[in-house]
C-alpha positions in Angstrom: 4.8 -38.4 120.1 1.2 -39.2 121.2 -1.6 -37.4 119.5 -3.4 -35.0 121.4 -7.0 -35.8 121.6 -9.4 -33.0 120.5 -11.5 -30.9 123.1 -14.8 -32.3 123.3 -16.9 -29.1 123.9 -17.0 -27.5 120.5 -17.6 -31.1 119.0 -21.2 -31.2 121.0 -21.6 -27.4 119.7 -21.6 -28.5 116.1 -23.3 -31.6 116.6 -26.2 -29.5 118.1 -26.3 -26.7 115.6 -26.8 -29.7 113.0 -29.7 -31.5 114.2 -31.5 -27.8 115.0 -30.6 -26.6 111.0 -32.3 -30.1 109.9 -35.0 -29.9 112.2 -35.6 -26.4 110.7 -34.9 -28.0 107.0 -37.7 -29.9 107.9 -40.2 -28.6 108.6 -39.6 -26.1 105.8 -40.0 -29.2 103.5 -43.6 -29.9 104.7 -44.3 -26.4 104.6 -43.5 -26.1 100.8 -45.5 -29.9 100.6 -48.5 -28.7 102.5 -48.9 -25.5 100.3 -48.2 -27.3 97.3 -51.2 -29.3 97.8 -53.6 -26.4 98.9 -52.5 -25.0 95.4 -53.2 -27.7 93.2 -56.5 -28.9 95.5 -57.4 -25.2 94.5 -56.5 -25.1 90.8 -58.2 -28.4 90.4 -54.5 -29.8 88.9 -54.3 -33.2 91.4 -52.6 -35.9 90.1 -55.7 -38.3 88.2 -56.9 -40.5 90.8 -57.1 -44.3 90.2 -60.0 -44.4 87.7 -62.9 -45.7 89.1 -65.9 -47.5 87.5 -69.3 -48.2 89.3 -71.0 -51.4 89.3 -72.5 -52.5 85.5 -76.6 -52.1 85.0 -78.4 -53.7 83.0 -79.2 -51.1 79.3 -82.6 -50.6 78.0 -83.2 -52.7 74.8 -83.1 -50.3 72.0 -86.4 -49.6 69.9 -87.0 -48.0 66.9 -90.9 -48.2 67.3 -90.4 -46.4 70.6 -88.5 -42.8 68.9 -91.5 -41.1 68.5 -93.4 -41.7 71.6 -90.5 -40.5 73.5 -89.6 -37.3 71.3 -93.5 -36.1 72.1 -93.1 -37.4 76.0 -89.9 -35.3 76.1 -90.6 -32.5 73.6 -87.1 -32.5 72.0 -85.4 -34.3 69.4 -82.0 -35.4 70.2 -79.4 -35.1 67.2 -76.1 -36.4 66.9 -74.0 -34.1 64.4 -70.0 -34.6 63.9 -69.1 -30.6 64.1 -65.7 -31.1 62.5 -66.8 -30.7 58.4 -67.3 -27.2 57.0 -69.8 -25.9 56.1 -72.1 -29.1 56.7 -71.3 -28.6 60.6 -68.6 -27.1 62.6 -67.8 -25.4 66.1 -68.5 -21.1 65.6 -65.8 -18.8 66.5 -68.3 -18.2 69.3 -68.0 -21.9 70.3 -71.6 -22.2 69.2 -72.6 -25.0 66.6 -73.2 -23.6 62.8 -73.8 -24.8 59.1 -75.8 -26.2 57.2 -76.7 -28.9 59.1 -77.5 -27.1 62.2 -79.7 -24.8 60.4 -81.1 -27.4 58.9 -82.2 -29.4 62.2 -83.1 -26.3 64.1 -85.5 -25.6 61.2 -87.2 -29.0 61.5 -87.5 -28.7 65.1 -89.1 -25.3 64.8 -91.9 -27.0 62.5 -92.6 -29.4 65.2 -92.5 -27.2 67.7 -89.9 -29.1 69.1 -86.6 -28.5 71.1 -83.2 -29.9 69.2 -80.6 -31.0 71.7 -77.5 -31.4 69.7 -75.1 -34.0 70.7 -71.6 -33.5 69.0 -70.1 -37.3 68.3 -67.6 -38.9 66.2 -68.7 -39.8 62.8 -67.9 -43.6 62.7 -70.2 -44.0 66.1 -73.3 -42.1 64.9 -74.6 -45.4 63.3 -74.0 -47.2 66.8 -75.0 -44.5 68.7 -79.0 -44.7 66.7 -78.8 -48.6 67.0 -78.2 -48.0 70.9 -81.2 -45.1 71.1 -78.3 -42.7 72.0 -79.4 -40.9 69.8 -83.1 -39.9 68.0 -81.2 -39.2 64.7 -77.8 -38.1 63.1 -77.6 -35.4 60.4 -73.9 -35.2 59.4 -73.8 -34.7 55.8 -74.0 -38.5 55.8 -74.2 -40.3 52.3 -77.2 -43.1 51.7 -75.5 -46.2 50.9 -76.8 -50.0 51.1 -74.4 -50.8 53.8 -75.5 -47.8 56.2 -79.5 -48.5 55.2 -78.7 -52.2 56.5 -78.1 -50.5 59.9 -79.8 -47.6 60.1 -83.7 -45.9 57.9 -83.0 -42.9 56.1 -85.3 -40.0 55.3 -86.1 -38.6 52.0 -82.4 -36.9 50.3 -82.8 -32.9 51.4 -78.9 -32.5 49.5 -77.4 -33.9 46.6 -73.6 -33.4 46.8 -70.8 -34.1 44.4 -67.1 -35.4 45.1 -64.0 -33.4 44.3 -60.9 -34.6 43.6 -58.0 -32.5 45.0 -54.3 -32.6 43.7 -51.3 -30.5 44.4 -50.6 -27.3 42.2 -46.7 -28.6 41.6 -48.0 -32.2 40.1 -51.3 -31.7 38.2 -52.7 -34.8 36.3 -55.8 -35.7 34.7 -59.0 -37.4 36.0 -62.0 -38.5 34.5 -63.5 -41.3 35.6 -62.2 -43.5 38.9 -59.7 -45.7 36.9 -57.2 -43.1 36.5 -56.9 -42.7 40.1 -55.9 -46.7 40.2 -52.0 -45.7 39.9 -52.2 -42.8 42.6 -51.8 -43.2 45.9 -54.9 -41.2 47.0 -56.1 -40.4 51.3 -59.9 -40.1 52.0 -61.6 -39.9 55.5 -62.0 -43.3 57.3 -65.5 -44.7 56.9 -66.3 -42.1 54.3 -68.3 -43.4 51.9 -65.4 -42.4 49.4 -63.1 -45.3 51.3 -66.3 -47.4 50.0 -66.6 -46.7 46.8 -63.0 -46.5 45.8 -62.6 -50.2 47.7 -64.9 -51.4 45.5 -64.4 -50.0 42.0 -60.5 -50.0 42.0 -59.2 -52.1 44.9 -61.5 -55.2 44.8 -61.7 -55.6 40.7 -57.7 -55.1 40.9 -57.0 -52.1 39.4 -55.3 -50.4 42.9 -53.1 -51.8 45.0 -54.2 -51.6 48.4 -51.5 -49.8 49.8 -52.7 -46.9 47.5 -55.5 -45.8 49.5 -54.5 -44.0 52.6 -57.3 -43.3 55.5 -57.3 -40.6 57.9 -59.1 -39.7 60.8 -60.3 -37.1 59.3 -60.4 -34.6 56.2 -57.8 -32.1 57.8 -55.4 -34.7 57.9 -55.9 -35.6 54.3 -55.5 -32.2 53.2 -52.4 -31.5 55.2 -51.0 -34.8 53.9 -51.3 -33.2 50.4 -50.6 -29.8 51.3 -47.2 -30.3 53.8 -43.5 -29.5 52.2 -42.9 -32.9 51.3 -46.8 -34.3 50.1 -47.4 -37.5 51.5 -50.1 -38.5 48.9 -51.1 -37.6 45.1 -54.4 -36.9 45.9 -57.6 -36.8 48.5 -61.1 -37.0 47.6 -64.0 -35.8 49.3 -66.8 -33.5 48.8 -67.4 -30.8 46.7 -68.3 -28.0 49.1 -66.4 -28.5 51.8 -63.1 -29.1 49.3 -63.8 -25.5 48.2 -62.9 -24.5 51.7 -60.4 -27.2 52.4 -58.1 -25.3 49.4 -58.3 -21.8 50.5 -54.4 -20.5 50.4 -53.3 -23.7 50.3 -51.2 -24.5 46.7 -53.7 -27.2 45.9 -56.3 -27.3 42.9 -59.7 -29.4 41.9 -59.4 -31.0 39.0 -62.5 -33.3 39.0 -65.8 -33.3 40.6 -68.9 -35.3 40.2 -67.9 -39.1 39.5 -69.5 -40.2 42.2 -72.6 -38.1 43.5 -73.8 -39.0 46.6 -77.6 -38.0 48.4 -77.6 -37.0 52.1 -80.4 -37.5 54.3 -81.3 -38.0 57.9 -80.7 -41.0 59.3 -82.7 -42.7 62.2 -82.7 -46.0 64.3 -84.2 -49.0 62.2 -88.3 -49.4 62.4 -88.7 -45.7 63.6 -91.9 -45.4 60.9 -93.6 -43.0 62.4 -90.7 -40.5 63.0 -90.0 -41.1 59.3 -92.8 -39.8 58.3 -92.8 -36.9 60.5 -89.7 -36.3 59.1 -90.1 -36.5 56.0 -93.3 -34.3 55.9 -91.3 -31.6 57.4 -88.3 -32.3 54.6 -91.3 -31.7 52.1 -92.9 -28.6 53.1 -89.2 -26.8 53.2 -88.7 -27.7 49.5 -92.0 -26.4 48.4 -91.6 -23.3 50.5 -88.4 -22.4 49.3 -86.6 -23.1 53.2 -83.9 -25.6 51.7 -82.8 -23.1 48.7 -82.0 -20.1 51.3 -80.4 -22.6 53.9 -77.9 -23.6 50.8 -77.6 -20.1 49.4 -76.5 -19.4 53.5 -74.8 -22.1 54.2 -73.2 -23.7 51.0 -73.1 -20.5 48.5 -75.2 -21.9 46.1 -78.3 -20.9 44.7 -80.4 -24.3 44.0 -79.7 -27.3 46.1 -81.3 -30.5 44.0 -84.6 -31.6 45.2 -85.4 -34.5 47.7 -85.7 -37.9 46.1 -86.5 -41.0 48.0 -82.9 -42.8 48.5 -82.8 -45.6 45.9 -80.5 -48.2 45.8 -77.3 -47.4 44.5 -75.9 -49.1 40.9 -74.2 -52.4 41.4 -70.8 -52.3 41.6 -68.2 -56.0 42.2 -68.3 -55.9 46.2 -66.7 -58.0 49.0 -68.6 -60.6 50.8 -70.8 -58.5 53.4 -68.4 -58.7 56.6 -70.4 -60.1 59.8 -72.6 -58.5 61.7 -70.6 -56.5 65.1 -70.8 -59.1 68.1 -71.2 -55.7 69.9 -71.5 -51.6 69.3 -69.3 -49.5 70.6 -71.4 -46.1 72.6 -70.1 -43.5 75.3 -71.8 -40.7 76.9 -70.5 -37.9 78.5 -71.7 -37.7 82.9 -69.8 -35.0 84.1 -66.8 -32.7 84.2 -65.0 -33.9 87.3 -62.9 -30.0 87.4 -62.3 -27.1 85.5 -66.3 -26.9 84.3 -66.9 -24.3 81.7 -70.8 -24.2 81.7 -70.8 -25.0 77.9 -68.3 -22.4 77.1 -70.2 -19.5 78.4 -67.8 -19.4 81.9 -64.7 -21.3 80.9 -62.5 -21.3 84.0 -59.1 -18.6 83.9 -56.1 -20.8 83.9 -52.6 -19.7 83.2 -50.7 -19.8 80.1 -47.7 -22.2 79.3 -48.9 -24.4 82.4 -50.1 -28.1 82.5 -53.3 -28.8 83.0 -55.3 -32.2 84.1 -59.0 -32.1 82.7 -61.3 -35.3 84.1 -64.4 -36.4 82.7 -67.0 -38.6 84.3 -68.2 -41.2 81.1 -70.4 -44.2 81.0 -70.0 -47.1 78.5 -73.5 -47.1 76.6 -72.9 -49.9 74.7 -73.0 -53.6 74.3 -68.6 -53.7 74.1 -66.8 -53.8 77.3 -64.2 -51.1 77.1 -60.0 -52.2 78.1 -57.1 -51.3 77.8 -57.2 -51.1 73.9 -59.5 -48.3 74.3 -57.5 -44.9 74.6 -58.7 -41.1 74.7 -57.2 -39.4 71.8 -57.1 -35.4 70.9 -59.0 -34.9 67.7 -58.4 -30.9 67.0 -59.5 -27.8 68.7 -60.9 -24.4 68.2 -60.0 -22.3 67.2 -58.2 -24.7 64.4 -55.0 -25.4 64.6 -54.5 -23.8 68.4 -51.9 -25.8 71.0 -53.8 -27.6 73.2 -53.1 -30.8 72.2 -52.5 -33.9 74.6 -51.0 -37.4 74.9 -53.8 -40.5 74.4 -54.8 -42.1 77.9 -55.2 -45.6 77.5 -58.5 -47.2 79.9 -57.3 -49.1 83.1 -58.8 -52.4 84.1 -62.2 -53.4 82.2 -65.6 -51.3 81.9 -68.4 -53.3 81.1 -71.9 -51.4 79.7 -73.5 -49.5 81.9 -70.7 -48.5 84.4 -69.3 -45.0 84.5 -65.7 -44.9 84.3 -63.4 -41.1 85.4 -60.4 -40.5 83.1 -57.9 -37.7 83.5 -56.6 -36.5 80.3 -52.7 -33.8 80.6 -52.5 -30.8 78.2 -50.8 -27.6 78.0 -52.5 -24.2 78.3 -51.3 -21.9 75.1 -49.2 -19.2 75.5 -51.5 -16.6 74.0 -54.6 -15.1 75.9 -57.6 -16.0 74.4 -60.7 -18.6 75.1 -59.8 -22.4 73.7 -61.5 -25.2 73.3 -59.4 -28.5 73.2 -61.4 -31.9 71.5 -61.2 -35.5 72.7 -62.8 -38.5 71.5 -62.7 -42.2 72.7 -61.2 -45.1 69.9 -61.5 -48.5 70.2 -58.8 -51.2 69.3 -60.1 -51.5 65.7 -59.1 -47.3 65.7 -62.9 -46.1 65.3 -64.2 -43.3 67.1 -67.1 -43.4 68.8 -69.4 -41.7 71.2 -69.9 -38.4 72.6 -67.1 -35.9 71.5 -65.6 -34.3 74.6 -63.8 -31.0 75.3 -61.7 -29.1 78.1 -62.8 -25.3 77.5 -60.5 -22.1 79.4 -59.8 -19.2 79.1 -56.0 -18.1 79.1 -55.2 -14.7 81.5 -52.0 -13.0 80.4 -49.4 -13.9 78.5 -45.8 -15.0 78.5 -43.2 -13.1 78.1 -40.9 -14.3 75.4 -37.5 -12.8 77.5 -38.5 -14.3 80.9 -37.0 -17.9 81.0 -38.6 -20.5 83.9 -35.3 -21.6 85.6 -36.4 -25.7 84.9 -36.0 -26.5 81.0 -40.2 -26.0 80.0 -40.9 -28.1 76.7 -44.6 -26.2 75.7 -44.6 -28.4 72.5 -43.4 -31.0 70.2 -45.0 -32.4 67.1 -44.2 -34.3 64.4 -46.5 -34.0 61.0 -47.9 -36.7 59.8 -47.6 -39.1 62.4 -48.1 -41.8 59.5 -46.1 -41.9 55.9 -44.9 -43.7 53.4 -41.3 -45.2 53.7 -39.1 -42.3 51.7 -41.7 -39.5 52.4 -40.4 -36.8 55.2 -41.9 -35.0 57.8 -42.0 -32.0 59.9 -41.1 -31.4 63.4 -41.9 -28.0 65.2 -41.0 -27.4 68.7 -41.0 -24.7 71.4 -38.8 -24.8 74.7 -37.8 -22.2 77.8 -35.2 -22.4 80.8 -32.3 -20.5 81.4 -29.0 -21.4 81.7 -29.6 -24.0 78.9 -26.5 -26.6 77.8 -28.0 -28.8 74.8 -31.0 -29.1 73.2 -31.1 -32.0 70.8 -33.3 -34.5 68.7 -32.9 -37.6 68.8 -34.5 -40.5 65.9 -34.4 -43.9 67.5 -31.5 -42.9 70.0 -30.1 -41.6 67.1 -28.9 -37.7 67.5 -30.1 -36.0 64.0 -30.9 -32.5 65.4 -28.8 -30.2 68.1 -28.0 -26.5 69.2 -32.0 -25.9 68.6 -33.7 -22.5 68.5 -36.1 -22.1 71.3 -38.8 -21.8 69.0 -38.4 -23.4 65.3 -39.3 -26.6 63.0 -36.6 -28.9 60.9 -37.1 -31.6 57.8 -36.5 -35.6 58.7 -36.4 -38.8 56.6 -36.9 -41.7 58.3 -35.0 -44.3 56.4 -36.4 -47.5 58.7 -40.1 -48.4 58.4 -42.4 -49.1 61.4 -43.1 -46.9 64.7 -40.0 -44.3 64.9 -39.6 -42.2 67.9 -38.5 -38.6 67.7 -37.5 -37.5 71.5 -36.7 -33.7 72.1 -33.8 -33.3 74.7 -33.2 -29.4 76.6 -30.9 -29.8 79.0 -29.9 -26.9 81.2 -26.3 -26.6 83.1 -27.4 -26.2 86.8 -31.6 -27.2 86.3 -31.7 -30.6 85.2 -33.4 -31.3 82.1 -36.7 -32.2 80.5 -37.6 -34.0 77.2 -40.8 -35.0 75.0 -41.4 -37.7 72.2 -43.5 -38.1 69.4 -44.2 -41.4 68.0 -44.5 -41.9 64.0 -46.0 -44.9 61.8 -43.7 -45.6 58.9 -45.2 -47.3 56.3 -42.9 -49.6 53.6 -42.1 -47.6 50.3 -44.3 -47.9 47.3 -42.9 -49.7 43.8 -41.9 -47.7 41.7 -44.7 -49.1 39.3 -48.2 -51.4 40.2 -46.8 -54.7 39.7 -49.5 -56.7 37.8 -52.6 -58.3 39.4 -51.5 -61.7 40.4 -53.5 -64.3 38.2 -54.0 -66.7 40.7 -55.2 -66.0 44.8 -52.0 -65.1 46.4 -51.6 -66.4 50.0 -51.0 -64.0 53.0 -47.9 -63.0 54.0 -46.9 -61.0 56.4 -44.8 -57.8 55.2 -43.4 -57.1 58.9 -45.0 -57.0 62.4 -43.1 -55.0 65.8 -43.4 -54.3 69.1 -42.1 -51.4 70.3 -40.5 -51.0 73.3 -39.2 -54.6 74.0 -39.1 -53.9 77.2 -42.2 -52.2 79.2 -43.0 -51.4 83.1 -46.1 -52.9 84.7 -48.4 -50.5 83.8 -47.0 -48.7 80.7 -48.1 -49.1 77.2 -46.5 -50.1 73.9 -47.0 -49.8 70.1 -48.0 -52.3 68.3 -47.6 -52.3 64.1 -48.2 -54.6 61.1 -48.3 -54.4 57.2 -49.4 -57.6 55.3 -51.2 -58.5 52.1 -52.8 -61.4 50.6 -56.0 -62.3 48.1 -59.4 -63.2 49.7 -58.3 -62.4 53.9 -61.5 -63.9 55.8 -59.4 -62.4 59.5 -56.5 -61.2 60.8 -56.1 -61.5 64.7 -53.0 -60.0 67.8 -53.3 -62.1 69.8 -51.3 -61.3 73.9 -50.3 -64.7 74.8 -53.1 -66.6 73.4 -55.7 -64.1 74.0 -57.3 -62.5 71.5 -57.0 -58.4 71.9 -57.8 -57.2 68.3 -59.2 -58.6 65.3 -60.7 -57.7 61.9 -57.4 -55.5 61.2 -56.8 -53.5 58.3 -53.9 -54.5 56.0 -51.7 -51.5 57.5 -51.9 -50.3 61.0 -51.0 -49.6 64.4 -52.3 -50.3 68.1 -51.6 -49.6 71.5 -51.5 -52.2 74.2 -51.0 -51.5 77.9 -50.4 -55.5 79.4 -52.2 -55.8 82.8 -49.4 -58.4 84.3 -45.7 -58.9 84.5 -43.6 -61.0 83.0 -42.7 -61.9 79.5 -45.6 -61.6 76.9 -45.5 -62.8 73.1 -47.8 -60.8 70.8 -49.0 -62.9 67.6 -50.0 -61.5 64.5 -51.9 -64.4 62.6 -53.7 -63.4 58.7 -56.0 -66.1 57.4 -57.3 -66.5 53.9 -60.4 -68.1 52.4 -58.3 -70.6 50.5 -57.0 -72.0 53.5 -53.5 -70.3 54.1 -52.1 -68.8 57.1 -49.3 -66.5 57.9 -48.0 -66.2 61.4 -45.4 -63.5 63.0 -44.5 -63.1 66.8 -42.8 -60.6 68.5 -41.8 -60.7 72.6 -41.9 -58.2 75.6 -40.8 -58.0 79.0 -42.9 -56.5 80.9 -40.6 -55.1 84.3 -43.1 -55.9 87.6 -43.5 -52.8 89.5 -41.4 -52.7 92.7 -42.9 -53.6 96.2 -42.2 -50.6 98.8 -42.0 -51.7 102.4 -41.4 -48.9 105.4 -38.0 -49.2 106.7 -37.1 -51.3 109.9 -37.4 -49.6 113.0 -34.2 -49.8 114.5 
């Protein structure tokens, strides 16, 4: 039997009832696009643009002979302070700066009738930023050492200041003098002038392995290294007053103080005489008047600061051979808020909490370095301490040579909790110092979220694992807070390895790693009908210590290379990977990465990690090379494949 053919009428019906529902689809899709984008132009939330950099100029030739004439031309001193070491200098619960510090400055500048413009920096760039005039001087509870005096003049001391050693309540041991720290594994602040000392009375004559001392951004990190469930050191020394503060309900206890007393003072740029003097007239008239015994009893609780002395050279010790001088100093300055300005904190803009947010700074390279991709934006803390608002690095794009300004977007997450935040950021080179001005996004957070209302897509407000560098056998901690209804797993992963699942929406769990190098923890919520979201955290894992110092080799032992990875393998154009390294040797004149054949980071420390974002495609060999002064050489290489980015044509017209 033939089929009988179907009536053609209702089959043009349907046909034009579909293209009128997708003509309708349509054009609600560009509705929701083009209100989308009023909303973000609005909340100042667009996507970063390319960064741009304008053209280099040429910097003015610093001067030390010059300070003076231009503090009276401009009647102000300009001070660079690190605000980020109680009670010396820190950021107010008014968002003000306070301490001693402050008080002290302010104080000086009243003498001279002069204005103080305070520029809050990292520590490891005030030196550059005095040697570039960025700067009139730094006062930042800095110790006078011969090193520093090679870069920088110092005024007379106005504060002499004793160390403290600090050690857990559960393990308690006994410290006299500096050698019985030699079998400790002990964390001090990078480019503190404890590192110094302790390099060069334990770790040059022998006495301390290397891998003993442990160096941290900052003293915050020390302390929590200590502090944490599972300490990650035996010990952190720093100084007196501010390790008083540093303890408070914390089980930790000081068990030594005073073996190695340091003077601050004021430093300036080099040849600055007559600002000296000024200076130290001013330091002068406060100690006979009785000004520097109230700021301490104020400020540091104590009733009779030591008096000024003129800094004297400090008692031989065995040193290294001095290392060469920079072929360039590292200086940034902040232009401009590109969105969400806060007028220095007194009108912070209102933004939502639990919502991302893209803050974009306007920063020029005043310095003699030109800036790549080695160079990354980092968080460096907020305040009030401890909040959320906390962000991954940016790495810069393309090359910034000194003068030019450069933009850079930067992606946090507002806290849940109403209140007015202040979240810190501070540019590092590839040798990991920090330097320049310190930058912040202020806000203030309207409302709150409510704990029982879900967002529909899986919302991952934050992951963090603590410390983000340990020894091999140490643990962490890793906290996390997630939303979304309708949710299916939540899980951990170490490595692509599942080690957490069936997570509370708020909580924190205990890991090991047993591998060393980088280790990636991802967090994983997936939900049954709103797709899923995750969130990593990258950790350094350094190899376990012996069980006991092996003895001090007799002869000069030559480098060798421990282990050196790249991690991922395998990259996009345009993404970044990690790169790590441990090695040891006697007498290392240079270590050197090189990125096929190019040189993108030298001078390195014997244990450390970088980031590397490779500008082209294609397959790239990293090469870690150690030289020693007796002529040996150690070589490791490790290879990535970096995916080219896909070329997107329009379709063929038909």
């Amino acid at each position: 039997m033939a089929a009988t053919p179907s009536p053609q009428y209702p089959f043009k019906v349907e046909r034009k009832l579909l293209i009128v529902l997708a003509l309708i689809l349509s054009v609600l899709i560009l509705c929701v696009l083009v209100v989308s984008l009023v909303y973000l132009v609005r909340q100042g939330m667009m996507p970063a643009p390319v960064p741009t950099t304008t053209p280099a100029v040429d910097l003015p030739t610093p001067s030390g002979a010059t300070v003076w004439d231009r503090i009276q031309a401009t009647k102000k001193i300009v001070a660079g302070v690190s605000a980020d070491y109680p009670p010396f200098a820190y950021v107010g619960a008014d968002f003000s700066l306070q301490g001693y510090d402050i008080a002290l400055a302010n104080e000086i500048g009243r003498r001279l009738n002069l204005q103080i413009e305070f520029k809050n920096m990292a520590f490891d760039g005030l030196s550059a930023a005095l040697q570039l005039n960025q700067i009139d001087m730094a006062i930042a509870a800095i110790s006078v050492t011969p090193e520093r005096q090679a870069a920088v003049d110092f005024t007379n001391i106005y504060y002499v200041g004793e160390d403290a050693v600090i050690v857990n309540q559960a393990t308690p041991f006994q410290v006299t003098r500096a050698e019985d720290l030699a079998a400790r594994r002990v964390g001090v602040q990078r480019g503190s002038v404890y590192e110094t000392w302790l390099q060069s009375s334990l770790i040059l004559p022998g006495l301390m392995p290397p891998q003993n001392l442990a160096l941290y951004d900052n003293t915050d990190e020390a302390i929590a290294a200590l502090s944490g469930p599972a300490p990650q050191i035996e010990a952190v020394v720093m100084d007196f007053i501010p390790a008083q503060r540093a303890i408070q309900g914390k089980p930790l206890q000081i068990i030594a103080r005073g073996l190695n007393p340091q003077g601050f003072a004021i430093a300036i740029p080099k040849g600055a005489e007559d600002f000296l003097s000024v200076l130290n007239i001013a330091l002068g008239e406060m100690q006979k008047d009785g000004t520097l015994v109230t700021l301490a009893q104020q400020y540091l609780k104590i009733n009779q600061p030591a008096p000024p002395l003129t800094p004297m050279p400090t008692q031989p010790v065995p040193t290294a051979p001095p290392p060469p001088p920079p072929t360039c100093l590292d200086g940034m300055s902040y232009v401009a808020d590109l969105n969400y300005p806060d007028q220095n904190m007194l009108n912070p803009p209102q933004v939502p909490p639990g919502v991302p947010v893209q803050k974009g700074w306007r920063i020029r390279n005043t310095g003699t370095c030109t800036w790549d991709n080695s160079y990354v934006m980092s968080y460096v803390g907020a305040n009030p301490p401890n909040s959320p608002v906390g962000g991954n690095p940016v790495a810069i794009q393309g090359f910034v040579a000194p003068g030019q300004t450069y933009d850079i977007y930067v992606t946090l997450t507002t806290p849940w909790q109403a209140g007015r935040y202040q979240s810190f950021w501070s540019l590092r080179s590839g040798k990991g110092q920090y330097f320049g001005n310190r930058l912040w996004m202020g806000m203030q957070v309207i409302g709150q979220v409510t704990p029982t209302i879900a967002p529909d897509k899986p919302v991952i407000y934050s992951f963090t694992a603590t410390p983000l560098q340990l020894q091999g056998g140490d643990c962490l901690t890793l906290s996390w807070s997630f939303a979304g209804k309708d949710l299916m797993m939540t899980r951990i992963f170490r490595n692509n390895y599942l080690i957490l699942q069936d997570l509370t929406s708020n909580g924190s769990g205990r890991d090991c790693p047993p591998d060393t190098g980088n280790t990636e923890y991802r967090l994983t919520v997936d939900s049954w009908f709103n797709g899923s979201t995750s969130a990593s955290q990258t950790v350094f894992v350094y190899p376990p210590l012996l069980p006991t110092p092996s003895p001090w080799p007799t002869q000069p032992q030559p480098p060798v290379i421990n282990f050196f990875s790249a991690n991922p393998s395998q990259i996009d154009q345009g993404q970044c990977l990690n790169l790590s390294w441990s090695f040891s040797g006697d007498n290392i004149t240079n270590a050197v990465i090189y990125r096929n054949g190019d040189d993108i980071s030298d001078d390195l420390d014997p244990n450390g990690f970088m980031q590397d974002c490779p500008p082209d495609s294609g397959q790239m060999e990293y090469r870690l090379m150690v030289v020693s002064a007796f002529g040996g050489t150690a070589n490791a290489s490790q290879f990535v494949f970096v995916q080219p980015l896909l070329q997107t044509t329009p379709d063929d017209q038909p």
